[in-house]
C-alpha positions as CSV (number, residue, x, y, z in Angstrom):
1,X,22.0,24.7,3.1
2,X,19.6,22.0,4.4
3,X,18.9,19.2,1.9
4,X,16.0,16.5,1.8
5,X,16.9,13.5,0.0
6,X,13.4,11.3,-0.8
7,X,13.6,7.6,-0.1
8,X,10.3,6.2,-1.8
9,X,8.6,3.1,-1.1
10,X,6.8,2.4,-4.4
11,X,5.1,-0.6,-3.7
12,X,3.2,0.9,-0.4
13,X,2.6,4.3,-2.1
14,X,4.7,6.0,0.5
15,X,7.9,8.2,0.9
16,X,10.0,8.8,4.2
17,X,12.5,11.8,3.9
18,X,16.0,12.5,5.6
19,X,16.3,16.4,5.7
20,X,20.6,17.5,6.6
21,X,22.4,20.0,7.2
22,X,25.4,18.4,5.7
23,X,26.5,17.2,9.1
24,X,23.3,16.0,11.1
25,X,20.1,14.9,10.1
26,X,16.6,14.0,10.9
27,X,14.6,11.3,9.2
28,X,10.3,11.5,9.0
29,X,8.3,8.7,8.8
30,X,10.6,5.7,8.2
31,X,9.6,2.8,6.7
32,X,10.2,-0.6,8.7
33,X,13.6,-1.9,6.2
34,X,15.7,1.4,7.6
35,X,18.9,0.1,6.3
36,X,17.8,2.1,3.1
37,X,18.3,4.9,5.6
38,X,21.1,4.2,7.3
39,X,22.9,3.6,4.1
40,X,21.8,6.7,2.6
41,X,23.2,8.3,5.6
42,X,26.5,7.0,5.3
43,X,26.3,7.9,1.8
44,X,25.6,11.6,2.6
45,X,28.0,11.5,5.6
46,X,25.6,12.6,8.2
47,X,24.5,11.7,11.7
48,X,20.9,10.9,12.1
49,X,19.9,13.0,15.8
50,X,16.4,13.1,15.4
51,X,13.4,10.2,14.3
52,X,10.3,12.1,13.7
53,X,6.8,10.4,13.0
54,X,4.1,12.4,12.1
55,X,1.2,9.9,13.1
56,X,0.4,6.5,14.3
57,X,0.7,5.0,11.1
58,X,-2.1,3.0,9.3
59,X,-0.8,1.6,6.4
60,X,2.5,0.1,6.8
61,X,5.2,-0.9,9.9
62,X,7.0,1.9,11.3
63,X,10.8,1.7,11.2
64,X,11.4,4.6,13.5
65,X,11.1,3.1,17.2
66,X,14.2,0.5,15.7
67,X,16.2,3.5,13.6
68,X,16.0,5.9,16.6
69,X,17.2,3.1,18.6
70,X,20.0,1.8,16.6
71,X,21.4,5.5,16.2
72,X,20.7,6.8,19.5
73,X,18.6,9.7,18.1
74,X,15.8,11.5,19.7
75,X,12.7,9.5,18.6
76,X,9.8,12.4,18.2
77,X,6.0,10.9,18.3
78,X,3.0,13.2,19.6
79,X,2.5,13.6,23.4
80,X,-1.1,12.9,22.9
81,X,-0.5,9.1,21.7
82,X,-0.5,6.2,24.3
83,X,2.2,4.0,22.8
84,X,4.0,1.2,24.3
85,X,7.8,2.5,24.5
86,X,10.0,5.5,25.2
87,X,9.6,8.4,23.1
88,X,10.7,12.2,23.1
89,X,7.3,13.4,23.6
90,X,6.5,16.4,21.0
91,X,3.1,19.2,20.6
92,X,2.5,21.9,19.1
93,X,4.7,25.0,19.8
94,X,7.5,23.2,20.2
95,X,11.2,24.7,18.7
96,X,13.4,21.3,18.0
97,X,16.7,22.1,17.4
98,X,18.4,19.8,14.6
99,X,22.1,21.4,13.6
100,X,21.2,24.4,11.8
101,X,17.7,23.4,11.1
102,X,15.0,23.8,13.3
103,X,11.4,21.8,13.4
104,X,8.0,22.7,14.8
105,X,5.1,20.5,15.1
106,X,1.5,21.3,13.9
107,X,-1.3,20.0,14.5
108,X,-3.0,19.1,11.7
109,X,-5.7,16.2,12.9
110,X,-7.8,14.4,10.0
111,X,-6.0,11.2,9.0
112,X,-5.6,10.8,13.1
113,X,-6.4,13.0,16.1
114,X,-3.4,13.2,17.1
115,X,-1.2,14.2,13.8
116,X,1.1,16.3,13.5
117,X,3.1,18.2,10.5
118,X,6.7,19.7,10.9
119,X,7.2,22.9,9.4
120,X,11.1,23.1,8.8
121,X,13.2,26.1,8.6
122,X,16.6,26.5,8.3
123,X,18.8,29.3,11.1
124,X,20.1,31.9,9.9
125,X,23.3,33.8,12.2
126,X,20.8,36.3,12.7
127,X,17.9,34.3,13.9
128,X,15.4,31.7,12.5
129,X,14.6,31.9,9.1
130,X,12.0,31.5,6.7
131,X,10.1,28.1,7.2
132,X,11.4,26.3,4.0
133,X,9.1,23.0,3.9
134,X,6.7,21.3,5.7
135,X,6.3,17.4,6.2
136,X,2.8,16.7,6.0
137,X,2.3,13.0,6.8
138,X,-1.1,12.5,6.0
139,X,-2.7,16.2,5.8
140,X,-2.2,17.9,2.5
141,X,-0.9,15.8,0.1
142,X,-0.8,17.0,-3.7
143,X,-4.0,17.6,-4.6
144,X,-5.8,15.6,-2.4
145,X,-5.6,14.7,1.8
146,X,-5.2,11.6,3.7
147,X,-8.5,9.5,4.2
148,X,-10.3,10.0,7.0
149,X,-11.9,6.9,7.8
150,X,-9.4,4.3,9.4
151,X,-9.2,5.5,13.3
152,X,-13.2,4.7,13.3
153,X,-16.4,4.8,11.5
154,X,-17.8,6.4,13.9
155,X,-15.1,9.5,13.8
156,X,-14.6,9.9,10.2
157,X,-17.5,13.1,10.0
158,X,-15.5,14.7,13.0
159,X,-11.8,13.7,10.9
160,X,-13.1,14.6,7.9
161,X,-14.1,18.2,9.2
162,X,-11.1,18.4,11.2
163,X,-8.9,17.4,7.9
164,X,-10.5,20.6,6.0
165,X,-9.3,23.0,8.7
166,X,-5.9,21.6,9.3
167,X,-5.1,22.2,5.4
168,X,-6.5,25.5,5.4
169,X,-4.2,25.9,8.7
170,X,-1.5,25.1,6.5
171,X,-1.3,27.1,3.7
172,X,-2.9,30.3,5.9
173,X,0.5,30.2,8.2
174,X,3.5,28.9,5.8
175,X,4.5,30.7,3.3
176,X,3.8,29.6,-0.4
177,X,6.9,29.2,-1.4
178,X,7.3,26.5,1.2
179,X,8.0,23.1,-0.3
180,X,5.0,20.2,0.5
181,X,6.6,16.4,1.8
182,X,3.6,14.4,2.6
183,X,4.1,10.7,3.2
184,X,0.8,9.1,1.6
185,X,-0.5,9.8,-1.7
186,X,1.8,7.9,-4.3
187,X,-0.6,5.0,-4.9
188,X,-1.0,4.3,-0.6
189,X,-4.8,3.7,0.3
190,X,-4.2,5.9,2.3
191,X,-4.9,8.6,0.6
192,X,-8.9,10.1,0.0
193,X,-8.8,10.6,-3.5
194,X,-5.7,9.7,-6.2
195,X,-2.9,12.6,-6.1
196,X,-1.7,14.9,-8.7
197,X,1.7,15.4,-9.5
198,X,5.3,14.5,-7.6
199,X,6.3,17.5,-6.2
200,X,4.4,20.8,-5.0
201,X,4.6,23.8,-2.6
202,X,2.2,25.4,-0.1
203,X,1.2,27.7,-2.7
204,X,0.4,25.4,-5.3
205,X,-2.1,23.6,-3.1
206,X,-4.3,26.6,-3.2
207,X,-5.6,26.1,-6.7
208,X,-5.7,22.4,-7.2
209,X,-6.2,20.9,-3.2
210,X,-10.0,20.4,-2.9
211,X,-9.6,21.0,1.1
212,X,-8.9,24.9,-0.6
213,X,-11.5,25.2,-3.6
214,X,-14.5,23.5,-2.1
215,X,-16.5,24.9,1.0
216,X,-16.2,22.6,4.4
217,X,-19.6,20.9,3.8
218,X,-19.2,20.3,0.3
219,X,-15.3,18.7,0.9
220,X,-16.6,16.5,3.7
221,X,-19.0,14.9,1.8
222,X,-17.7,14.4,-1.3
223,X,-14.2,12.9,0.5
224,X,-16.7,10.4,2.4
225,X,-18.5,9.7,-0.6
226,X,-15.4,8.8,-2.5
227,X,-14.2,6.3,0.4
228,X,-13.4,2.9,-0.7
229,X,-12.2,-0.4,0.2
230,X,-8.7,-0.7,1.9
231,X,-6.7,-3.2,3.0
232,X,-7.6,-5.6,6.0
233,X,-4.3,-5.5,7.3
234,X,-4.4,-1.6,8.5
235,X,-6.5,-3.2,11.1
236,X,-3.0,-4.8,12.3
237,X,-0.7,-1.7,11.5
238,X,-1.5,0.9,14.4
239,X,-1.6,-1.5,17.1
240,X,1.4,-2.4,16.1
241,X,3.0,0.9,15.8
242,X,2.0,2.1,19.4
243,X,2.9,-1.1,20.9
244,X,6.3,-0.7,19.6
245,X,7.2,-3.0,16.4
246,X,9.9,-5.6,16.8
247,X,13.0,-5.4,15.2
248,X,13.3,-5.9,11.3
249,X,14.4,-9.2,10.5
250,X,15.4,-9.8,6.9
251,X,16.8,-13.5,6.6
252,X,16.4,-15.9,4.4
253,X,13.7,-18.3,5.4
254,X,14.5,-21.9,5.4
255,X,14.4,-23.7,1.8
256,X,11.6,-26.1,1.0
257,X,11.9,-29.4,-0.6
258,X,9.8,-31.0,-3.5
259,X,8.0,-33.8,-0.9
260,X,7.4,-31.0,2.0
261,X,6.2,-28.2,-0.8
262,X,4.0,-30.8,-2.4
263,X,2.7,-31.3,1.0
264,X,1.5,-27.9,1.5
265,X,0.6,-27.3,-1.9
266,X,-2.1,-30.6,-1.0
267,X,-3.2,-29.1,2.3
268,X,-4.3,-26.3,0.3
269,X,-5.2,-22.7,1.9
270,X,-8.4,-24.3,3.3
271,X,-5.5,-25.6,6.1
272,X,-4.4,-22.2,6.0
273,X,-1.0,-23.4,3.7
274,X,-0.5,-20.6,1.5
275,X,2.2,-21.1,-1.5
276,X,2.5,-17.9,-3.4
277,X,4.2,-18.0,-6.6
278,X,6.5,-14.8,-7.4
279,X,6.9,-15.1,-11.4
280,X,5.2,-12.9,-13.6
281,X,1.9,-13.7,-14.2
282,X,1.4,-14.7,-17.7
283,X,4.3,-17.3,-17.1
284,X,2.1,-18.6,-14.2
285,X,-0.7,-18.7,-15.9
286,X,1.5,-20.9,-18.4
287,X,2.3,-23.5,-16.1
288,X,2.5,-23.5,-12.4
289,X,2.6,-26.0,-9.0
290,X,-1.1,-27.2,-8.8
291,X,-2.9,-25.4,-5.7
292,X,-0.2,-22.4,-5.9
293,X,-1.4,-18.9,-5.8
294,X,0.4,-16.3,-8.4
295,X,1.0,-12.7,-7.2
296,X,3.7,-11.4,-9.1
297,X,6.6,-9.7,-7.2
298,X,5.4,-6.4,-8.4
299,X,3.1,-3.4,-7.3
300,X,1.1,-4.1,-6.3
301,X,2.1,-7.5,-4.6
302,X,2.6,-6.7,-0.9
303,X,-0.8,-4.7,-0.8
304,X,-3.0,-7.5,-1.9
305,X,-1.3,-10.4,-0.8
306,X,-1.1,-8.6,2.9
307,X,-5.1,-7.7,2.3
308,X,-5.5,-11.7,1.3
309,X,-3.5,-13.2,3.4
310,X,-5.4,-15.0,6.8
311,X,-3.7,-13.3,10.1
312,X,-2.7,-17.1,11.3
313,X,-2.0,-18.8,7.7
314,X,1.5,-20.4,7.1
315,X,2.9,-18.3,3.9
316,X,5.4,-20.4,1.6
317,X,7.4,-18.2,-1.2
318,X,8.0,-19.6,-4.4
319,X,11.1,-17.9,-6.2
320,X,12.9,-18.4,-9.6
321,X,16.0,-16.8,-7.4
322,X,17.0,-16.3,-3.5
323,X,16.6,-12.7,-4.7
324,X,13.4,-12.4,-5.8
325,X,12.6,-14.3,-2.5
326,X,14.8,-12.0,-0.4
327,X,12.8,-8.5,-2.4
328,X,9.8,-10.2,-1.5
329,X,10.4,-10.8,2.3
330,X,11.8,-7.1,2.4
331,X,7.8,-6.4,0.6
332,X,6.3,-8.5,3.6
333,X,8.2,-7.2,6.7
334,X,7.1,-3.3,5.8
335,X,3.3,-4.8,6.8
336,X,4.1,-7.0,9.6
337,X,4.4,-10.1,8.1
338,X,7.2,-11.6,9.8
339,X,6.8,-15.2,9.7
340,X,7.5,-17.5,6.7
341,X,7.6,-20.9,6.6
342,X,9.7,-21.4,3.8
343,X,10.5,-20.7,0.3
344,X,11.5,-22.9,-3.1
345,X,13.1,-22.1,-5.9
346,X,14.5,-22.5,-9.4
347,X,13.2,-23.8,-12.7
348,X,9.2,-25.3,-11.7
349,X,10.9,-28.8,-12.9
350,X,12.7,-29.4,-9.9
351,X,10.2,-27.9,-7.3
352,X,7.3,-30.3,-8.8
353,X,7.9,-33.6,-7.2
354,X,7.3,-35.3,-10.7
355,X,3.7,-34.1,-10.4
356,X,1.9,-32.7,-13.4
357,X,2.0,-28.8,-13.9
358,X,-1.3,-26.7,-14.3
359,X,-2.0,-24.1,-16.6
360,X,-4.6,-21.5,-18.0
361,X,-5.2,-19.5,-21.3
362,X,-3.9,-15.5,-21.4
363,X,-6.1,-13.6,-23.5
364,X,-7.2,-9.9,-23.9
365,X,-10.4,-7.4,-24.1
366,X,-10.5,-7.9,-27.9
367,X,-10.4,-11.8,-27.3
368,X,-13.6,-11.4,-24.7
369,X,-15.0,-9.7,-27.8
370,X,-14.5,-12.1,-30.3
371,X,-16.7,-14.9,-27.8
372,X,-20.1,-15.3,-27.6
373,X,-21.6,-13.9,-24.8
374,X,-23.9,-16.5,-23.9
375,X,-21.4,-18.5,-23.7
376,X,-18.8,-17.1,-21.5
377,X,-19.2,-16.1,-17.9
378,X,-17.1,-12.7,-17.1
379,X,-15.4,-11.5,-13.8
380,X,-14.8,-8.1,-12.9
381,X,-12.1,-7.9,-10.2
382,X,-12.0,-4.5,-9.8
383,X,-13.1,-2.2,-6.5
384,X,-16.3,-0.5,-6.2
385,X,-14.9,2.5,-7.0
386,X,-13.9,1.5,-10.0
387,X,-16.9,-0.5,-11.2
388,X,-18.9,2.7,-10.5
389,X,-17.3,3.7,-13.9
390,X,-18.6,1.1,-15.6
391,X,-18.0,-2.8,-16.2
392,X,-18.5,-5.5,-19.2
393,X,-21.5,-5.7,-19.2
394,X,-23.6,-8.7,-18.0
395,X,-20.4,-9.1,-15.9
396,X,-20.3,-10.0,-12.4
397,X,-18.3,-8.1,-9.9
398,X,-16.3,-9.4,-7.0
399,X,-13.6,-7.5,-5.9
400,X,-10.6,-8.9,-5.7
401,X,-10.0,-8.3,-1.4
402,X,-13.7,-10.6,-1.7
403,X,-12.2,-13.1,-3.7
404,X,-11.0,-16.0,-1.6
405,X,-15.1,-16.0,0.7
406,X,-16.7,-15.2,-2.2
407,X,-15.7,-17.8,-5.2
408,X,-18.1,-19.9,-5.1
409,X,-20.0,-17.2,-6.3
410,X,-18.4,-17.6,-9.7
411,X,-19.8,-20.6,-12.3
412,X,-18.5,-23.5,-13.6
413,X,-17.7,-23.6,-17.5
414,X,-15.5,-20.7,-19.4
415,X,-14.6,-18.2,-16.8
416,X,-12.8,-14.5,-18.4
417,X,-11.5,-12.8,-15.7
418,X,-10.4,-8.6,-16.1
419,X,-9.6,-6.1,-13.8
420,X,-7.8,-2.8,-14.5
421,X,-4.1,-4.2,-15.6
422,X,-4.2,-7.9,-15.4
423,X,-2.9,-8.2,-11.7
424,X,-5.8,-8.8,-10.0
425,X,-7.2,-10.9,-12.6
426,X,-3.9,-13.3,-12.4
427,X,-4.2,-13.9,-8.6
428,X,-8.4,-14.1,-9.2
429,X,-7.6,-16.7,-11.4
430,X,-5.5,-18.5,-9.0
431,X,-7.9,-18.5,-6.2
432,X,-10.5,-19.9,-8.5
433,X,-8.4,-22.7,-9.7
434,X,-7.5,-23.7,-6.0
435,X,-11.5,-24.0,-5.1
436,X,-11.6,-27.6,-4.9
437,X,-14.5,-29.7,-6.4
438,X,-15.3,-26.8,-9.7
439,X,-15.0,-26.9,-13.1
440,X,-13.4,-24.3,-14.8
441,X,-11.9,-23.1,-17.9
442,X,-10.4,-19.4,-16.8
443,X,-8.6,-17.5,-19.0
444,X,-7.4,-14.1,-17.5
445,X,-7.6,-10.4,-19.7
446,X,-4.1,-9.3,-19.0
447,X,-5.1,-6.3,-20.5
448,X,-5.6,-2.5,-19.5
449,X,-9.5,-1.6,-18.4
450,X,-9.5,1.5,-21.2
451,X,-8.8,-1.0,-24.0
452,X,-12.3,-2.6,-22.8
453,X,-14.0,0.2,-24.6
454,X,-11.6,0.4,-27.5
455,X,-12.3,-2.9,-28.5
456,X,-15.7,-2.5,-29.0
457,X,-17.3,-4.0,-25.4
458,X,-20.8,-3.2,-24.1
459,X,-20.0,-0.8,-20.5
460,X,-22.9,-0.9,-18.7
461,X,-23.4,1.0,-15.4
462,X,-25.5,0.1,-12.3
463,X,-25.5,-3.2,-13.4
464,X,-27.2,-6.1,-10.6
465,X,-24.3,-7.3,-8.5
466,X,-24.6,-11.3,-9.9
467,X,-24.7,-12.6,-13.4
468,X,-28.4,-13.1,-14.9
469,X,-28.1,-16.7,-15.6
């Protein structure tokens, strides 16, 4: 009886899978941290034989070059793709024996040329039998696909038509009952549209997967025309990927006194020192190290801090424990940042080097109301996507990943900052206070974007991208 156990990484929007037989077993698209894996294994008391990846990933480090290594298993990445290490090289037609379950790759191009899917079946004594899931990678996912736009601009038409026929490929050869385990689609940005549901089978798809209920010209466009913003370090993550990702490395990094923290905290992120503060936001926003930057050890932390974050900046953690620090590194590693500089923690007292402790006002939609708007300058911090439902209105919007080069943007005077939670609007708020030279009164909405209209708040639409005044 073959299994698949799910191990999810929530914070990245992504799941890898290890599929067994009860004595070997083959593990798809692992993240970076695989000693979730290895443990699991150990857990299930299975040998990991085959690694399979089902593209050149995008949106996070793979762990798979390092896993395949460390267990001596057959590491399976498409023929097609030029990488930078030794591989089993797999395409389409292939029969991969795993134990008593076999695997054969599909090609299913969209979210990459070359990507493939694994159609699994278990073998029966009398032959193979019926193909009983399908990893999908970045193809189907529930109710939506993988986007289309991050090999090239110039490719996404030809992706974006080739990711209509690869679905439809999918659901005309496997059989409905066949169980759907795509890797994107849990929150990752790399997925078009958001998904539906947790769990689904081929045959589901065909009533709720727009690849399936629109025509071809009518799912290209509207998937392109949905296409946001994502985050600036994909840039780094397939480079990375076919070059061939170092080993994990999940230390501590070295601990930072008061004098040398203060130091950095003075050099500011204009000298590319960047101290991030872990602790929830609205006890940030209640006092914090002057020139620190909050971002909550939460989802979504490692997305926008990664998206933030300059390529050569020197990152320093701040921590109420060596566990939240240690969480957080594990956060940073899955997207390549490897280097730290440091970290503090315990109680803010101790960390301050006797210097004075800043703070900012918490408020809510219902608070924004209650101010006159004449008098008040609003942020929206939300994508475009979202802002083409609607913002405050008179508001102006600057996306959060636009932030830190477009600040100065933002007035002096009383500054109410919203986005769709309160995230966003807690490390907005931060960036704003570390602009040198302004004067500022922020006070962030940690509040939910439908309560905006429940409290009584003018939406406008198609509003001008910068305040009237």
């Amino acid at each position: 009886m073959i299994d698949v156990q799910t191990i999810a990484t929530t914070s990245l929007g992504d799941r890898s899978y290890l599929a067994h037989d009860g004595r070997v077993a083959l593990v798809v698209d692992p993240q970076r941290d695989i000693d979730r894996v290895l443990a699991l294994a150990d857990e299930l008391g299975v040998r990991i034989t085959h690694v399979a990846e089902t593209h050149i990933h995008n949106d996070y480090v793979t762990g798979g070059l390092e896993l395949a290594g460390r267990t001596g298993a057959a590491y399976l990445v498409d023929a097609r793709d030029d990488v930078g290490f030794d591989r089993t090289p797999v395409r389409e037609g292939d029969d991969i024996v795993v134990g008593a379950m076999r695997l054969r790759p599909l090609a299913t191009p969209g979210h990459t040329h070359h990507h493939l899917s694994y159609a699994l079946t278990e073998t029966q004594a009398s032959g193979s039998g019926a193909v009983t899931a399908v990893f999908t990678g970045g193809s189907m996912l529930y109710g939506t696909t993988g986007r289309t736009d991050l090999v090239s601009p110039a490719d996404t038409v030809e992706l974006t038509h080739a990711q209509y026929h690869s679905v439809r490929r999918l659901v005309d050869e496997l059989p409905g009952a066949a169980v759907v385990y795509p890797t994107h689609g849990f929150g990752s940005f790399c997925s078009a549209t958001p998904p539906s549901g947790e769990a689904s089978t081929v045959g589901d798809q065909r009533t709720v997967n727009p690849a399936l209920i629109q025509g071809e010209q009518e799912f290209v466009d509207t998937l392109i025309a949905g296409l946001g913003a994502y985050p600036a370090y994909y840039a780094r993550m397939a480079p990375t990927n076919a070059a061939g990702p170092a080993p994990v490395d999940l230390s501590a990094p070295e601990p930072v006194g008061p004098v040398e923290l203060r130091a950095r905290l003075e050099a500011g992120i204009a000298a590319g020192q960047w101290v991030v503060d872990l602790r929830e936001r609205t006890a940030f926003a209640a006092g914090h190290l002057v020139g620190s930057l909050s971002f909550q050890l939460a989802q979504p932390f490692v997305t926008y801090l990664g998206w933030l974050l300059p390529e050569d900046a020197e990152l320093t953690l701040i921590g109420e424990t060596g566990e939240q620090v240690a969480d957080a590194r594990r956060e940073l590693v899955r997207i390549g940042i490897d280097r730290l500089v440091g970290a503090a923690t315990g109680p803010l007292e101790t960390l301050s080097d006797d210097a004075p402790l800043a703070s900012y006002q918490v408020s809510d939609f219902p608070g924004l109301l209650a101010r006159d708007p004449e008098a008040v300058n609003v942020v929206d911090a939300r994508t475009e996507n979202e802002r083409a439902g609607g913002g405050v209105a008179g508001s102006l919007h600057i996306p959060l990943h636009e932030m830190l080069t477009r600040r100065h943007e933002v007035p002096d005077g009383e500054v109410w900052i919203y986005c769709g939670s309160g995230y966003r609007a807690s490390v907005a708020a931060s960036l704003l206070a570390a602009e040198p030279g302004r004067a500022r009164e922020l006070i962030v909405i940690n509040d939910d974007w439908p309560h905006a209209t429940e409290a009584g708040l003018t939406i406008a639409h198609d509003q001008a991208p910068a305040l009237a005044r």
